[in-house]
RONU-5985 format. One record per residue (C-alpha): x, y, z. Coordinates in Angstrom, 3 decimals, always signed. Example, Ala and Ser with C-alpha at 12.3 -4.5 7.8 and 13.67 -1.06 7.14 Angstrom:
! residues 2
((+12.300, -4.500, +7.800))
((+13.670, -1.060, +7.140))
This chain:
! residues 353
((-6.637, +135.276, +222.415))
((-9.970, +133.207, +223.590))
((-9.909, +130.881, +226.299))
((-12.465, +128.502, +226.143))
((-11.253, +126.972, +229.558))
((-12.301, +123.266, +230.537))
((-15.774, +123.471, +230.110))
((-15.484, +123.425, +226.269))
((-14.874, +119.801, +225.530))
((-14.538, +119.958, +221.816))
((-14.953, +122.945, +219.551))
((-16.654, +121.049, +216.982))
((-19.098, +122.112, +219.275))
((-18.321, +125.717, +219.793))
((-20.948, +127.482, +217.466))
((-20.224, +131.004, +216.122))
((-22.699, +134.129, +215.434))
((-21.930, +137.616, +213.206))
((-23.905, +140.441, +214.742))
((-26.724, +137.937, +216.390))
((-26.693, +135.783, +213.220))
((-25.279, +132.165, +213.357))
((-21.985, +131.595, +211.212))
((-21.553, +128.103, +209.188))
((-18.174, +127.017, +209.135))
((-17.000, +124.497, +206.994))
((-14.257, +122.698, +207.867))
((-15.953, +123.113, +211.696))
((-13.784, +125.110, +214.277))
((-10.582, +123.191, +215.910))
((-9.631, +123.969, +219.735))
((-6.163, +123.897, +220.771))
((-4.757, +124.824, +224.262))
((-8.149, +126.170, +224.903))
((-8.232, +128.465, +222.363))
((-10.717, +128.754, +219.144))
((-9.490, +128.478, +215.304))
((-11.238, +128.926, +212.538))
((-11.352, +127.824, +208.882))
((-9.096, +130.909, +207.193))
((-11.707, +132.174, +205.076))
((-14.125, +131.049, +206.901))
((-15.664, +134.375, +209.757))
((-13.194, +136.400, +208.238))
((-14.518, +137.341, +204.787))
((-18.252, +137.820, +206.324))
((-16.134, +140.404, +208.302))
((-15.221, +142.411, +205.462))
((-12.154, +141.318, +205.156))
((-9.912, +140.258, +202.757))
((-7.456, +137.047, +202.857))
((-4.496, +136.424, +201.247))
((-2.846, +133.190, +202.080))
((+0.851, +132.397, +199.832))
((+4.020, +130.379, +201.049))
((+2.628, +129.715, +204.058))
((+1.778, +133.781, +205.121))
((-1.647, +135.104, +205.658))
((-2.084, +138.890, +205.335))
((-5.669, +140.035, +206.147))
((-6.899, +143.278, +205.670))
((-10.084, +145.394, +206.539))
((-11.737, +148.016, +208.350))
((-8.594, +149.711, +207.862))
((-7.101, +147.492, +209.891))
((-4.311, +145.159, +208.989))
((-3.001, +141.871, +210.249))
((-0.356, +139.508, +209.075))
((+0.725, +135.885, +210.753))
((+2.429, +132.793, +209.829))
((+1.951, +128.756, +209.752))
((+3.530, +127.534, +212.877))
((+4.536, +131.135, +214.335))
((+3.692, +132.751, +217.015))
((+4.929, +136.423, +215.885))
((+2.115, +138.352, +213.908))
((+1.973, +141.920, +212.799))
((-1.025, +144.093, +213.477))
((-1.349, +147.351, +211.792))
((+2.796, +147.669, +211.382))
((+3.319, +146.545, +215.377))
((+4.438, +143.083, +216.463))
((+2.605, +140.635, +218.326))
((+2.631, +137.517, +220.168))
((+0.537, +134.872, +220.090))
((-0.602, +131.879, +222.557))
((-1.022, +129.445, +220.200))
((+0.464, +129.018, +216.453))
((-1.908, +128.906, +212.918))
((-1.449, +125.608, +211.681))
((-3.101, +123.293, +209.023))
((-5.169, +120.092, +209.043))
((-5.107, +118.609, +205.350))
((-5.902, +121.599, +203.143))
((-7.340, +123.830, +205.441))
((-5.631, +126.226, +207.150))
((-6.694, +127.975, +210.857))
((-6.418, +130.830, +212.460))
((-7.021, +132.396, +216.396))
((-10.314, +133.251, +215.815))
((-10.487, +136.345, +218.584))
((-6.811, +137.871, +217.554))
((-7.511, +138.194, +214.148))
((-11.051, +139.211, +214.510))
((-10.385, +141.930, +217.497))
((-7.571, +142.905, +215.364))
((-9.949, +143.439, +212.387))
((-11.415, +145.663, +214.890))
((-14.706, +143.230, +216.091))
((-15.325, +142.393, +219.424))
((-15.414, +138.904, +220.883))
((-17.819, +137.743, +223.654))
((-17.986, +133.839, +224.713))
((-21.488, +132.584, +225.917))
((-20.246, +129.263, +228.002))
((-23.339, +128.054, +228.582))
((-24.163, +127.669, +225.140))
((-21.347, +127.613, +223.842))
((-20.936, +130.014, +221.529))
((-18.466, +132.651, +220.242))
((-20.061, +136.158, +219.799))
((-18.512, +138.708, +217.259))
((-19.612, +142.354, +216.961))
((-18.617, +143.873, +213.988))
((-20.162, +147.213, +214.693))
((-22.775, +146.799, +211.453))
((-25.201, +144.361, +210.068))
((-23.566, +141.924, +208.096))
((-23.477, +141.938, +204.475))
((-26.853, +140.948, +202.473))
((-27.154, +138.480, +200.740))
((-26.588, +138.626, +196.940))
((-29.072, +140.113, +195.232))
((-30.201, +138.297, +192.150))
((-32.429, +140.292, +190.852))
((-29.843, +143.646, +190.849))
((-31.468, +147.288, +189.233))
((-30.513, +147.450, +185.910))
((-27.775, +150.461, +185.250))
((-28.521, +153.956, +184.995))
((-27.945, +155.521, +181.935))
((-25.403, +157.941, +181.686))
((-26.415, +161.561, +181.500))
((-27.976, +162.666, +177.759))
((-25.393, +165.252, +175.860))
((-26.356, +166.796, +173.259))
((-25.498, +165.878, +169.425))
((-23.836, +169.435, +169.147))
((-20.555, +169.440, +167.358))
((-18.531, +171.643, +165.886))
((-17.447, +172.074, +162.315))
((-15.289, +174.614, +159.990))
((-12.950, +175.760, +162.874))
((-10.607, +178.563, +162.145))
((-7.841, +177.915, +162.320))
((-8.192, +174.835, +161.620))
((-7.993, +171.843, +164.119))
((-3.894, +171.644, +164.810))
((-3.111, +174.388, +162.473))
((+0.131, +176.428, +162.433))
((-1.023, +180.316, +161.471))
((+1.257, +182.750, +160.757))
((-0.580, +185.597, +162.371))
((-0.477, +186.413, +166.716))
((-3.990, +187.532, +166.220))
((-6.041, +184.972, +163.870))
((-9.493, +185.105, +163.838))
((-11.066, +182.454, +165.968))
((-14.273, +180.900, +164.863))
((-16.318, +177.909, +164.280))
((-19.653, +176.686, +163.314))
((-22.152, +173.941, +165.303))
((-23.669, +170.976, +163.617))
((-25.457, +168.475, +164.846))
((-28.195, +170.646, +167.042))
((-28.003, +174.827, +167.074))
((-26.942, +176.182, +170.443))
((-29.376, +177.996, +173.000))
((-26.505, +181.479, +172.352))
((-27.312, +182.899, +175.804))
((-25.913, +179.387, +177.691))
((-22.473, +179.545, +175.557))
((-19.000, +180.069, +177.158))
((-16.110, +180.573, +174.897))
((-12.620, +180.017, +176.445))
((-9.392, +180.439, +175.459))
((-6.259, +178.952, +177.003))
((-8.558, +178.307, +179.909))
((-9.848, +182.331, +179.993))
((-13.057, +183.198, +179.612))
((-13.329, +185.334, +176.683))
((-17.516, +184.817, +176.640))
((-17.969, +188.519, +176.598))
((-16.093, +189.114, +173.539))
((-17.122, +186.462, +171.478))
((-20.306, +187.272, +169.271))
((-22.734, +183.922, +169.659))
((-25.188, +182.718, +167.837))
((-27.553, +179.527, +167.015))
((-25.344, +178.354, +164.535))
((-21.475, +179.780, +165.557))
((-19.289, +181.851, +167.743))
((-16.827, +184.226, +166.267))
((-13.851, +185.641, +168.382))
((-11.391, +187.938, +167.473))
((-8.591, +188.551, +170.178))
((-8.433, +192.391, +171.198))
((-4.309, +191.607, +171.515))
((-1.755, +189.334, +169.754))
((-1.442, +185.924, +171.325))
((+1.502, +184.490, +172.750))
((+3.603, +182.260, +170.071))
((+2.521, +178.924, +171.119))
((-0.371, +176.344, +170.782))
((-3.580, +177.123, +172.290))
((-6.587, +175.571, +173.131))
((-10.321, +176.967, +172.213))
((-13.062, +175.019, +174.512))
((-16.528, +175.598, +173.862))
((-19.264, +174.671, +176.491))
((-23.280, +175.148, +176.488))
((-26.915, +173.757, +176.040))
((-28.608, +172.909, +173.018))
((-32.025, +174.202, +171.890))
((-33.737, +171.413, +173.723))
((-31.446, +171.714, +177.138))
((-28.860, +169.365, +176.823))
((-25.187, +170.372, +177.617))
((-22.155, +170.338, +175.577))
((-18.679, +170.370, +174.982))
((-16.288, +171.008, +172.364))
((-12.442, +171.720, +171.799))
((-9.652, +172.177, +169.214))
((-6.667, +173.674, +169.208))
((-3.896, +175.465, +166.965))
((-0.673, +177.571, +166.984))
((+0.073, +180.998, +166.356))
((+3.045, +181.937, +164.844))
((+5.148, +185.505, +165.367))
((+3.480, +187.982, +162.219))
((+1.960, +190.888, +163.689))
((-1.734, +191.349, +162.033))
((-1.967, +194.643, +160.061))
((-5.692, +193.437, +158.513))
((-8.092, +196.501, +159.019))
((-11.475, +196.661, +158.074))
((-12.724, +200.127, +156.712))
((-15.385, +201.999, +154.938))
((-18.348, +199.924, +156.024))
((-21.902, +200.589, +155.408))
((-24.509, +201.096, +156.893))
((-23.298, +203.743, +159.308))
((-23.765, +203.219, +162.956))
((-27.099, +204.099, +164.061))
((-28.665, +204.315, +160.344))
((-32.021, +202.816, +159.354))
((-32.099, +199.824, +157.307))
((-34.787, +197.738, +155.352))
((-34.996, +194.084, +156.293))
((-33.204, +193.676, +153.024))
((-29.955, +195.315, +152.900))
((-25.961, +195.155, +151.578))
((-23.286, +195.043, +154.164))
((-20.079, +196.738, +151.944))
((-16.666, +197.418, +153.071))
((-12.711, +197.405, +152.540))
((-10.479, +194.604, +154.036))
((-7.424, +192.594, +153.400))
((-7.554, +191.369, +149.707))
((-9.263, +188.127, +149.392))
((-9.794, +188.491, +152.948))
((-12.798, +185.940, +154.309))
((-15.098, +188.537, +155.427))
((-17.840, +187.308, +158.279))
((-20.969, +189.254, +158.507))
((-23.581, +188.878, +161.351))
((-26.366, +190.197, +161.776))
((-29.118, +189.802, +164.676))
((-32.491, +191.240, +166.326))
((-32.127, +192.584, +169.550))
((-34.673, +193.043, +171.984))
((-33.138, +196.031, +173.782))
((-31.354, +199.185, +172.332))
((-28.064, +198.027, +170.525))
((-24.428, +198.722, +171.413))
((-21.691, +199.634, +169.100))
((-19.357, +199.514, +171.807))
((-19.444, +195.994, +173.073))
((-16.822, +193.673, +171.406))
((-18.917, +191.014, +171.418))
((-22.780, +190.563, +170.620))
((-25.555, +187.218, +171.352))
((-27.308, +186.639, +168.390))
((-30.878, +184.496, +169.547))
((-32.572, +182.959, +167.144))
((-36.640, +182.005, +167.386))
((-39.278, +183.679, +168.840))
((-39.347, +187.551, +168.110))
((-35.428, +187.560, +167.352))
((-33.375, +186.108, +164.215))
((-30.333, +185.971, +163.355))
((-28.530, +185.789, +159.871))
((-24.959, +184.695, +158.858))
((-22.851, +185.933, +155.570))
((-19.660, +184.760, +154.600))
((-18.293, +186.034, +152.051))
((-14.640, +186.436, +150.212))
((-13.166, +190.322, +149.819))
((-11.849, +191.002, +145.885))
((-8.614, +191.447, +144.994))
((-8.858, +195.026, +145.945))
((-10.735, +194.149, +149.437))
((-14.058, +195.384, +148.667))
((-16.335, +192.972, +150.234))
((-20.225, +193.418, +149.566))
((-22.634, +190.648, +151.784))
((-26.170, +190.705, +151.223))
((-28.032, +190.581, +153.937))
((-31.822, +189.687, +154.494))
((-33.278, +189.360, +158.257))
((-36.856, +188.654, +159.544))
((-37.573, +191.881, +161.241))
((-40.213, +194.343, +161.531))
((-40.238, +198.058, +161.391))
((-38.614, +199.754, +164.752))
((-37.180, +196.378, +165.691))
((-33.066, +196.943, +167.078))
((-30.283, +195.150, +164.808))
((-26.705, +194.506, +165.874))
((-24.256, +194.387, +162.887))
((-20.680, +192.383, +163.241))
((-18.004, +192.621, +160.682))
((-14.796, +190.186, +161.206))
((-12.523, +189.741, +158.404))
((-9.062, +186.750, +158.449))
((-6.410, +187.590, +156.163))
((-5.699, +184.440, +153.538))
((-1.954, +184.599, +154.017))
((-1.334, +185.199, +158.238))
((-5.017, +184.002, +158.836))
((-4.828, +187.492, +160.941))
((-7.714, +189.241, +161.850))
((-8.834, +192.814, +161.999))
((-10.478, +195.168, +164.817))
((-14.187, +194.181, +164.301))
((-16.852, +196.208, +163.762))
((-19.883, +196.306, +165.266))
((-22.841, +198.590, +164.665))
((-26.623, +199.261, +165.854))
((-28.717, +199.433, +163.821))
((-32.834, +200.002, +163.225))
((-35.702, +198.718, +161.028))
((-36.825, +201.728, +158.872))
């Protein structure tokens, strides 16, 4: 509590400062028993503090501090422990006043009294709060993302398939993808490395059946022009083990091709057959399950989908921008119509004749 002692004669002219900078009160302090109150809301807010006054209790909280008293009481609670005060809160018409060093030591400020001029010091270990501003900066935009979507999932978005092992793929509208920033997950594993990726797609098809449940494919990345994206579906697989198999194919691994050429197989009957096929700028791999296709500058990359006959003969004609010498990498994938499952792909190096 603050004890003014006789040499206060009235506290209307008892002057109060914030940090060194003078305090208007209005309604003006009130002095009982020697001690300084203060208008509620008056020091209190300019604290950082907030006041809640109802059915005659005022709970005050800041600076992790918290303090709660009561009209005409002299029990308060500080931070959960009880207290006692000198002197009760009390009200004069509609204001209401409070101890002015209890609550404001309890709010964690200090108090200092200058008798000779009268004036009640409080410390509340910053700067007080500017003043607003009225002229505020206008809001930052929120980060650019990219108009990359995606489009023709398979399966489709919230799709039951029959098949454990369905061929997962989808194409990008909107923007084509920069192939060496995309990260293909499944169920939350990253499954990057097996997934071929290009400008304008990723295909993946899962080495081993999937567990019967729903699953989530998430698709992250830049854009050609450097701005990021994300995209999701998801779909259910059911219990048919896949017996799709592609055979047959041609070219052989390691054969020499024109830039004009036919990609021919055997598949599942009516099977959707993908074919993919990209420059490289190093010596291709037939062993790597999946393969980054990168379109523009010296590299292309070229995309044929096509439907298997009745038989499962597939034939996709293929032309690529590529000169003599230049390394190819060839992907087969192939989805049965009925389970949607999908065969071992194929994937073979090839060279510009």
């Amino acid at each position: 509590m603050f004890a003014l002692g006789a040499a206060v004669a009235s506290a209307q002219s008892v002057g109060v400062t914030l940090n060194g900078a003078p305090v208007s009160l209005n309604p003006a302090p009130q002095e009982r028993a020697g001690r300084v109150f203060v208008p509620l809301r008056g020091v209190f807010e300019q604290l950082g503090a907030s006041v809640v006054y109802a059915n005659g209790t005022i709970n005050a909280q800041g600076h992790n501090h918290a303090v709660s008293l009561h009209i005409g009481s002299m029990q308060a609670t500080v931070d959960g422990q009880s207290e006692t005060l000198d002197v009760a809160p009390f009200i004069i018409g509609a204001s209401t006043y409070v101890p002015l060093r209890f609550v404001s030591q309890a709010l964690g400020a200090t108090v200092n009294y200058d008798a000779a001029n009268r004036i009640v010091a409080l410390s509340a270990g910053g700067p007080p709060p500017p003043p607003p501003n009225d002229n505020p900066p206008p809001p930052q935009a929120p980060p650019q993302r990219s108009p990359l979507t995606l489009r023709d999932e398979h399966p489709g978005r919230d799709m039951t398939v029959a098949s454990r092992r369905p061929t997962i793929d989808a194409r990008f509208a909107g923007a084509p993808a920069d192939p060496n920033s995309v990260r293909v997950f499944l169920d939350g594993l990253n499954v990057t490395d097996q997934a071929s990726r290009a400008p304008d797609g990723i295909v993946f098809t899962p080495p081993s059946d999937l567990e019967s449940e729903r699953h989530e494919v998430r698709v992250v990345g830049h854009d050609v022009n450097g701005l990021p994206f994300e995209a999701r579906w998801a779909f259910t697989s059911g219990t048919t083990e896949s017996r799709n198999t592609i055979s047959d194919v041609h070219p052989d691994d390691g054969a020499t091709v024109a830039p004009q050429f036919v990609v021919r197989g055997r598949t599942a009957p009516n099977a959707r057959v993908v074919v993919q096929v990209g420059t490289v700028s190093g010596p291709p791999r037939a062993d790597l399950l999946g393969a980054i296709f990168s379109g523009g500058g010296d590299n292309s990359t070229v995309r044929s989908e096509v439907i298997a006959d009745p038989n499962g003969v597939f034939s996709a004609p293929i032309s690529i921008a590529a000169h003599p010498g230049q390394q190819l990498r060839l992907v087969v994938d192939s989805t049965d119509p009925g389970s949607q499952g999908a065969a071992p792909r194929i994937v073979r190096a090839l060279t510009v004749q």
